[in-house]
Structures are given as C-alpha cells and as structure tokens.
C-alpha positions as CSV (number, residue, x, y, z in Angstrom):
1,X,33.7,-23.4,-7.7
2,X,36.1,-20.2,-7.7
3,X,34.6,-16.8,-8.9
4,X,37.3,-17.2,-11.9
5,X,35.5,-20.4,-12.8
6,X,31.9,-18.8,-13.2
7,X,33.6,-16.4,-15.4
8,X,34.6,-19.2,-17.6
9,X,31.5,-20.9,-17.3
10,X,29.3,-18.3,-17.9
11,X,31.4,-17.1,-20.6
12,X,30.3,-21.3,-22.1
13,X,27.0,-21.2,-21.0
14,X,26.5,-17.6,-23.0
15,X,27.1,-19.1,-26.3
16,X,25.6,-22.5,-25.3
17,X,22.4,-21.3,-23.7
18,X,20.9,-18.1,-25.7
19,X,17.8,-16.7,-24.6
20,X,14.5,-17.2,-26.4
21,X,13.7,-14.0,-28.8
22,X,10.9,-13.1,-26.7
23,X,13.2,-13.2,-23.7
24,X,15.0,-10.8,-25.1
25,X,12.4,-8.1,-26.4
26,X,9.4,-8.1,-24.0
27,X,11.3,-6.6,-20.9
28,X,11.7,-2.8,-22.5
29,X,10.8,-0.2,-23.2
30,X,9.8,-0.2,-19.3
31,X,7.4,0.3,-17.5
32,X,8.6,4.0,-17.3
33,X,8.4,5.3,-20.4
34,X,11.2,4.5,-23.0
35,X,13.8,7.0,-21.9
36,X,14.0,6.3,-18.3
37,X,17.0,6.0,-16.7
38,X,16.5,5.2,-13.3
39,X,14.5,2.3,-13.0
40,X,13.2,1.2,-9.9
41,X,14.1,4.6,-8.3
42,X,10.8,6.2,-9.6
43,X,9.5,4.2,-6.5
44,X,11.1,6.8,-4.2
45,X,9.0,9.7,-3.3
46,X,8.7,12.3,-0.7
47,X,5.9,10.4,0.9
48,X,7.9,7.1,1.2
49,X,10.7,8.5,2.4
50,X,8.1,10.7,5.4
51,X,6.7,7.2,6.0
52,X,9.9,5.4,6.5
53,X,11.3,8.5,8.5
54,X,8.6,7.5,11.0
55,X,10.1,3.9,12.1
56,X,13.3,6.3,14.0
57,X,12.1,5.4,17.5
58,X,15.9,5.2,19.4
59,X,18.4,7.0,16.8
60,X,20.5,4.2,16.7
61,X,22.2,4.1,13.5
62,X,24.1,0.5,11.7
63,X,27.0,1.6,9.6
64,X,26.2,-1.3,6.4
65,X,29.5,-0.9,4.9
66,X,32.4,-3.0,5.0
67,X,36.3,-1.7,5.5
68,X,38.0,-2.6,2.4
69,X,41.9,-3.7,2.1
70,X,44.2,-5.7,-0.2
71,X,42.9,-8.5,1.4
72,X,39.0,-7.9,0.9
73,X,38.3,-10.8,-1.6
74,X,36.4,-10.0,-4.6
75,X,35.2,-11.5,-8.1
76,X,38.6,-11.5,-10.2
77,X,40.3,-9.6,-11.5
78,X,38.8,-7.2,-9.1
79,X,41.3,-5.2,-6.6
80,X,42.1,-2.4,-4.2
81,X,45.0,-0.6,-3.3
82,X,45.6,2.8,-1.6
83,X,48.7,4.8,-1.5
84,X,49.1,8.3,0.8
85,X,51.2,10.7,-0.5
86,X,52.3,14.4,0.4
87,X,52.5,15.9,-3.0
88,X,54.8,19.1,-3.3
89,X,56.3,18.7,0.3
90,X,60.3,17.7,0.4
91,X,59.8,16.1,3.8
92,X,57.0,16.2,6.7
93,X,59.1,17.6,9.2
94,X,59.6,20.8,6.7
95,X,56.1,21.9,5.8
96,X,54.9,24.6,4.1
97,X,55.0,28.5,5.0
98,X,55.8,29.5,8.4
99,X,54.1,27.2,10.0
100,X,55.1,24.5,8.6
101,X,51.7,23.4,7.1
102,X,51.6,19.9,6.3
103,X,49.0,17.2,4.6
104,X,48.3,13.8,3.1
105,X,46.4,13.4,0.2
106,X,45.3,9.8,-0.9
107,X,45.3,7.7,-4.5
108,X,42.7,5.0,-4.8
109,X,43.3,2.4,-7.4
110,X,40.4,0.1,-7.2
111,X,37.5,-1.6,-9.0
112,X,34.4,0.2,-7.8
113,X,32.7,-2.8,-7.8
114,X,34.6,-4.2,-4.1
115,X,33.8,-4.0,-0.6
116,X,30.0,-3.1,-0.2
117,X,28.8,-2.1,-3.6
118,X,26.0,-1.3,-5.5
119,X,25.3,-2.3,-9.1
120,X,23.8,0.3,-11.2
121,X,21.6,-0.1,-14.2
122,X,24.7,-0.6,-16.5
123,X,26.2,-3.4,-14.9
124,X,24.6,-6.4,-16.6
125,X,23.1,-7.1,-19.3
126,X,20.9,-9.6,-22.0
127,X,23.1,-9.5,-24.6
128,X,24.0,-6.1,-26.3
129,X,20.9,-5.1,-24.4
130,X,20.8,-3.1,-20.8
131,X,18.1,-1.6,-19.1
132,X,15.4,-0.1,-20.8
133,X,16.8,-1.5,-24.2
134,X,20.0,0.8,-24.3
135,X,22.4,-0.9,-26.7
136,X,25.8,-1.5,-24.9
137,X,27.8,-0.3,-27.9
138,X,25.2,3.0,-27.9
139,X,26.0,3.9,-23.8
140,X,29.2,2.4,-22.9
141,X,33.1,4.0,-23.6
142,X,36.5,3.5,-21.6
143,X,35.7,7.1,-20.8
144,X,32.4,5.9,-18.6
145,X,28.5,5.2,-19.7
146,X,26.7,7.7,-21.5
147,X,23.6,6.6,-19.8
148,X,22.6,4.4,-16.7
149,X,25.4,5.6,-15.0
150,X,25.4,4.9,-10.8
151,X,25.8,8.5,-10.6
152,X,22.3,9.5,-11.6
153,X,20.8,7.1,-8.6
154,X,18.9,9.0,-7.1
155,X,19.6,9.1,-3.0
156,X,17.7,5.9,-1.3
157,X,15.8,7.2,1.2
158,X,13.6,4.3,2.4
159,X,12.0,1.7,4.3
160,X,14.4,-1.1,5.1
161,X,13.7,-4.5,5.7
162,X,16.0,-7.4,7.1
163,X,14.5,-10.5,6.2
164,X,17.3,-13.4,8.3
165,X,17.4,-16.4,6.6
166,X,20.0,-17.8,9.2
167,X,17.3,-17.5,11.6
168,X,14.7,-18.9,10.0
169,X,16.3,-22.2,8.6
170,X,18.0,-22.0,12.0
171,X,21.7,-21.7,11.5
172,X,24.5,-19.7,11.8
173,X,25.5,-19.4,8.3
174,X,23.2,-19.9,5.5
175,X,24.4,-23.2,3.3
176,X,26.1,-22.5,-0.1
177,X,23.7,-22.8,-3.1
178,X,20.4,-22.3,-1.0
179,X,17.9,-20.3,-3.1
180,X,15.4,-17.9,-1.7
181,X,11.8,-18.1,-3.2
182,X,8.5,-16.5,-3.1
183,X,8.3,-19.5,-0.1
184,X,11.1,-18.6,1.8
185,X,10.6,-14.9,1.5
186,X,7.1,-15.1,2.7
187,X,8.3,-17.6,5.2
188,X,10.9,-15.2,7.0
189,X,8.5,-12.6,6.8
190,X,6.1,-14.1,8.4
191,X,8.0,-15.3,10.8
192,X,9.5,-11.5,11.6
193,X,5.8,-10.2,11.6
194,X,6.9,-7.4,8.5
195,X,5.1,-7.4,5.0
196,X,7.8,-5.7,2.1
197,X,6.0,-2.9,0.5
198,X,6.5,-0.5,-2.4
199,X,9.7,1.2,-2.3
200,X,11.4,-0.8,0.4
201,X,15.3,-2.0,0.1
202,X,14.8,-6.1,0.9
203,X,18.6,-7.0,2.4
204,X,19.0,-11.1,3.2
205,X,21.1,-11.8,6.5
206,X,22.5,-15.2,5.5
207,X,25.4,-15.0,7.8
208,X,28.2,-15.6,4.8
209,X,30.0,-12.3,5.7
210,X,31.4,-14.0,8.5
211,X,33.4,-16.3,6.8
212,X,35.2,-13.4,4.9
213,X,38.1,-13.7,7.5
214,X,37.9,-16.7,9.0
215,X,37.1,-19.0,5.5
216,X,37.9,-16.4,2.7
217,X,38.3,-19.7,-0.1
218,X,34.8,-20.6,1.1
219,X,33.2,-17.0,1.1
220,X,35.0,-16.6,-3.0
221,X,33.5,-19.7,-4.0
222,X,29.4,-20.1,-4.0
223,X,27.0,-18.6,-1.9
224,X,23.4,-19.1,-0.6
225,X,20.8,-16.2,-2.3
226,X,18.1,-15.1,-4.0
227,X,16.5,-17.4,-6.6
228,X,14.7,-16.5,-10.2
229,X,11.4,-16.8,-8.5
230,X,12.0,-15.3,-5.8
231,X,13.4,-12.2,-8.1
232,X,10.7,-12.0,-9.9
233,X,8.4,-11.7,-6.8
234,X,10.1,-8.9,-5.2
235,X,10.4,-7.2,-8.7
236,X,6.0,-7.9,-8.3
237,X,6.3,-6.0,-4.9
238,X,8.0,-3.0,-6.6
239,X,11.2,-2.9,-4.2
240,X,14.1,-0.3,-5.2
241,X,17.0,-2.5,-4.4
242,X,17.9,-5.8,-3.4
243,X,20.9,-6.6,-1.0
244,X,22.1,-9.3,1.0
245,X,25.7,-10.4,3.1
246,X,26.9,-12.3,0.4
247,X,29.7,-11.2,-2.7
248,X,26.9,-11.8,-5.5
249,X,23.2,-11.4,-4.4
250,X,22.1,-14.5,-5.5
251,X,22.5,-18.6,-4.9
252,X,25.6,-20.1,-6.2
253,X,25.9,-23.0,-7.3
254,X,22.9,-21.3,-9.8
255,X,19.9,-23.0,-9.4
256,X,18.9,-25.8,-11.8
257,X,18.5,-24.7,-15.5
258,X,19.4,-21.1,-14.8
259,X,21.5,-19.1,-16.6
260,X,25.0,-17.6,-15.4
261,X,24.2,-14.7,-13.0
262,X,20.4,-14.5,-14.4
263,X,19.1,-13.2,-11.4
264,X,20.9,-10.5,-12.1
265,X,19.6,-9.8,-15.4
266,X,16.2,-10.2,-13.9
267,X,16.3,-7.4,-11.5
268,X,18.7,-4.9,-13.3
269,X,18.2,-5.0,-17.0
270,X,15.0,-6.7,-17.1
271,X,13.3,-4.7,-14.2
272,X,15.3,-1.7,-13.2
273,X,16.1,-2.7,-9.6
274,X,19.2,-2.5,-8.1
275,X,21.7,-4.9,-6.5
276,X,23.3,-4.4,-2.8
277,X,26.7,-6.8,-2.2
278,X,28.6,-7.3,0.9
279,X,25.7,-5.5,3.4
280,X,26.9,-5.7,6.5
281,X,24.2,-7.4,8.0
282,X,25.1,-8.6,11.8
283,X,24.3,-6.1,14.2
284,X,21.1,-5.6,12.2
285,X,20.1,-9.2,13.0
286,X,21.9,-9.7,16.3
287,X,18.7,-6.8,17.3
288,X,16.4,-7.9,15.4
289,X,15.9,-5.0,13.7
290,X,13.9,-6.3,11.0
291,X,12.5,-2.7,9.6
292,X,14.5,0.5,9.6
293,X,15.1,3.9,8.1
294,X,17.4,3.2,4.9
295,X,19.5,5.8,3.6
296,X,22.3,5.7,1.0
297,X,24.0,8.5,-0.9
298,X,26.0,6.6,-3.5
299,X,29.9,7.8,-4.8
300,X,28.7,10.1,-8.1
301,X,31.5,9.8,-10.1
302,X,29.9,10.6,-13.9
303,X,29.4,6.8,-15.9
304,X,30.6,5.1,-13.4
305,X,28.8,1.4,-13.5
306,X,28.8,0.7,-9.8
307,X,30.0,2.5,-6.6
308,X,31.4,1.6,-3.6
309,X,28.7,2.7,-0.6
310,X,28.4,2.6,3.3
311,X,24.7,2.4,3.5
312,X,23.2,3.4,6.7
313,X,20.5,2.3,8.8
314,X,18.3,4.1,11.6
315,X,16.5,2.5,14.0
C-alpha cells in the first residue's frame, strides 16, 4: 500500500473508527502540569546529559542524517527542491567592488517534514486535541503554531541506544509490517547486554533505509516498526524520543485493530515523546555500537511542526 493510500485510508478509518470518550480525555492535562509544552523533554537534565557524556571512550562520531534531494521519497505530497542564486550580481565573473567579491546564497522549498526529521508535539493529534489538550484550532495558523512548536525542543543531549532488530530476527532487512513489542524490545536488549533508561533516545535499526535507493516503491509502501504495546512500554520507561531507519516509526501494514498512524498518537499527543524518521542507522550497527552519546540541536524556525535534523552520535 502507497503512502497516498494510508492517507485515504486513514482519512476512512477516522470517521469509521472514533475513539472511546475516555480515550480521548484521560491522556491530559499531563503528567507535567497543564501548561507544559515540552513533553518528554522534562526528562533531560544536567545530570543525564553528565552521565551519558561518560560512554565517549574513542571520539568517534556517526553523522544520523540522511542527504536529501528531489529524489528522497517521502509521504505525499511532501517535496524538496533547492535553487542557488547570486542575488544583486549581473554575472560571476564581474563581482562586487574591486575585488570582485562574489557569493551564492540558497532558497529551500521543502516540507520540513523529509529526509531525517523529527516530529514535534504538534504534529499529530486525537481529534481537535494535541498534546497536553491544546485545541488545534486554539495553537495552529498558516503563519506557524502558537504552541508546541519544534522550536522550543529543547537540545537532546542524551544517552542513545540502538536496539537492531535485523540482527536479532537475523536478517538483513527487517520484513514489512513486523511490529516491535514489549517482547521484542526486551528481546534485542537482552541480547545487546543494554537496559533503556530514563531519558534515553530508543532508535530501531531495521535495515529499511537500504532500500531507499535500490527499492524506493518498496521503502514508500509499508514498513516494519514499533507496535502500540511496545509504545506504550517505552512511554513506561520515560524515553525522550523514539527513532528508527524507517519513513514512519512504526509497523505498516498497522497492526490488527489499530488505528491509522496510532502509534503516533500514543507517543506524541498522548505522552509527549517525540518521533525520529529516516535515522541513519548503518554504521551504528555495522559497530555494534549499541549505547552512545546522543546529541541533536534541531532547526528553530518559530511554529514550525517538525524540522529537518542530522542527529549525531559519539562513541
């Protein structure tokens, strides 16, 4: 199934399948107070960010980011486009002043929400309803959000951990539709010898970013990820963010009886946590660096609902 036809569906399934009342009430105010912003952030301290600074042992540092083009697919109608231009100059050769002084400035016209991403606190919602209870028609304009804006994430400054499902269901690339649960999670971990804490980033290695050159119909159309349970649980372990190598975080085909993109509304709305897409996840795995420094320093552009990133790691 094409991204355009889980727009569609879940677009059905919204008016078909409405949550029960007390589904959409007992998540806010959170657990925060009822005029936080930030969610899941309020995890990141000065001390977790000391501890984490302590797993550096070689300096080696994993760009997470991918390099965006025309090309990169996306969920539609998302795109990018770039265009260079030399703004006041008659010709290169000519430059400005006496010597001839010239420069390239560049336009971006793109969806933030492409490439590596991640999804603030405004992205999804239950209804009219986003995180903490904000009312979409209360935070959101054309101009940007009022509140819950990607800008005012704080900077992630963490403990990362790699939990690789391609290695522990022993594959290359994680099968399409293939939900992660409290079993699975455990599982890997177990299996890696790491136990995910308070305040640590959880990123999946599944292997589906390979296919984003060599199969790009395949990559667009389902992917294997996180399940409800398995949402919730990490949500239990108080994690900031959740990532993974795939274009939508969580297992498409949707598990049985779930709702369109409801692990999403679990972790962001429901829970404050956020939502890493398209981690570059290879080299991570390939060294079997399974717990890291994490750092990220989003884009801050004021309301925007999610931000193109290059998250780093340091080993």
């Amino acid at each position: 199934m094409s991204p355009r036809s889980l727009a569609t569906l879940g677009a059905a399934l919204c008016l078909t399948v409405p949550l029960s009342a007390q589904a959409q009430t007992s998540w806010y105010p959170s657990k925060w107070g009822p005029n936080d912003t930030i969610g899941a952030a309020n995890y990141l301290t000065p001390a977790v960010a000391l501890q984490a600074a302590q797993l550096v042992k070689t300096g080696k540092t994993y760009s997470l980011g991918i390099t965006v083009n025309t090309a990169t697919p996306a969920y539609p109608p998302r795109t990018c486009a770039i265009y260079i231009v030399q703004p006041g100059q008659t010709g290169s050769s000519e430059g400005l002043g006496p010597t001839k002084t010239t420069y390239n400035d560049d336009i971006l016209n793109c969806w933030t929400g492409i490439g590596t991403q991640l999804d603030g606190l405004g992205h999804i919602g239950v209804g009219d309803r986003y995180y903490n209870g904000n009312k979409w028609g209360e935070i959101a304009t054309m101009g940007g959000l009022k509140k819950l804006g990607a800008d005012g994430v704080p900077p992630m400054v963490t403990r990362g951990v790699l939990l690789d499902m391609a290695a522990y269901l022993g594959v290359d690339v994680v099968k399409e539709g293939t939900a992660f649960n409290k079993a699975e999670i455990d599982g890997a971990a177990a299996k890696q010898g790491v136990t995910i804490r308070q305040g640590d980033v959880v990123i999946f290695h599944t292997g589906w970013l390979s296919l984003i050159e060599k199969d790009p119909k395949r990559y667009a159309a389902a992917e294997p990820g996180l399940g409800r349970e398995g949402a919730r649980y990490l949500v239990s372990k108080g994690v900031v963010a959740v990532g993974a190598d795939t274009w939508g975080l969580e297992a498409i085909p949707f598990e049985k009886d779930a709702g369109v993109f409801e692990v999403h509304q679990i972790l962001l709305p429901m829970n404050g946590t956020y939502i890493l897409e398209n981690v570059n996840t290879a080299e991570l795995a390939k060294d079997k660096a399974y717990e890291f420094l994490f750092v990220l320093g989003q884009n801050k552009y004021q309301g925007s609902v999610q931000s193109m990133i290059n998250p780093v790691a340091i080993r």
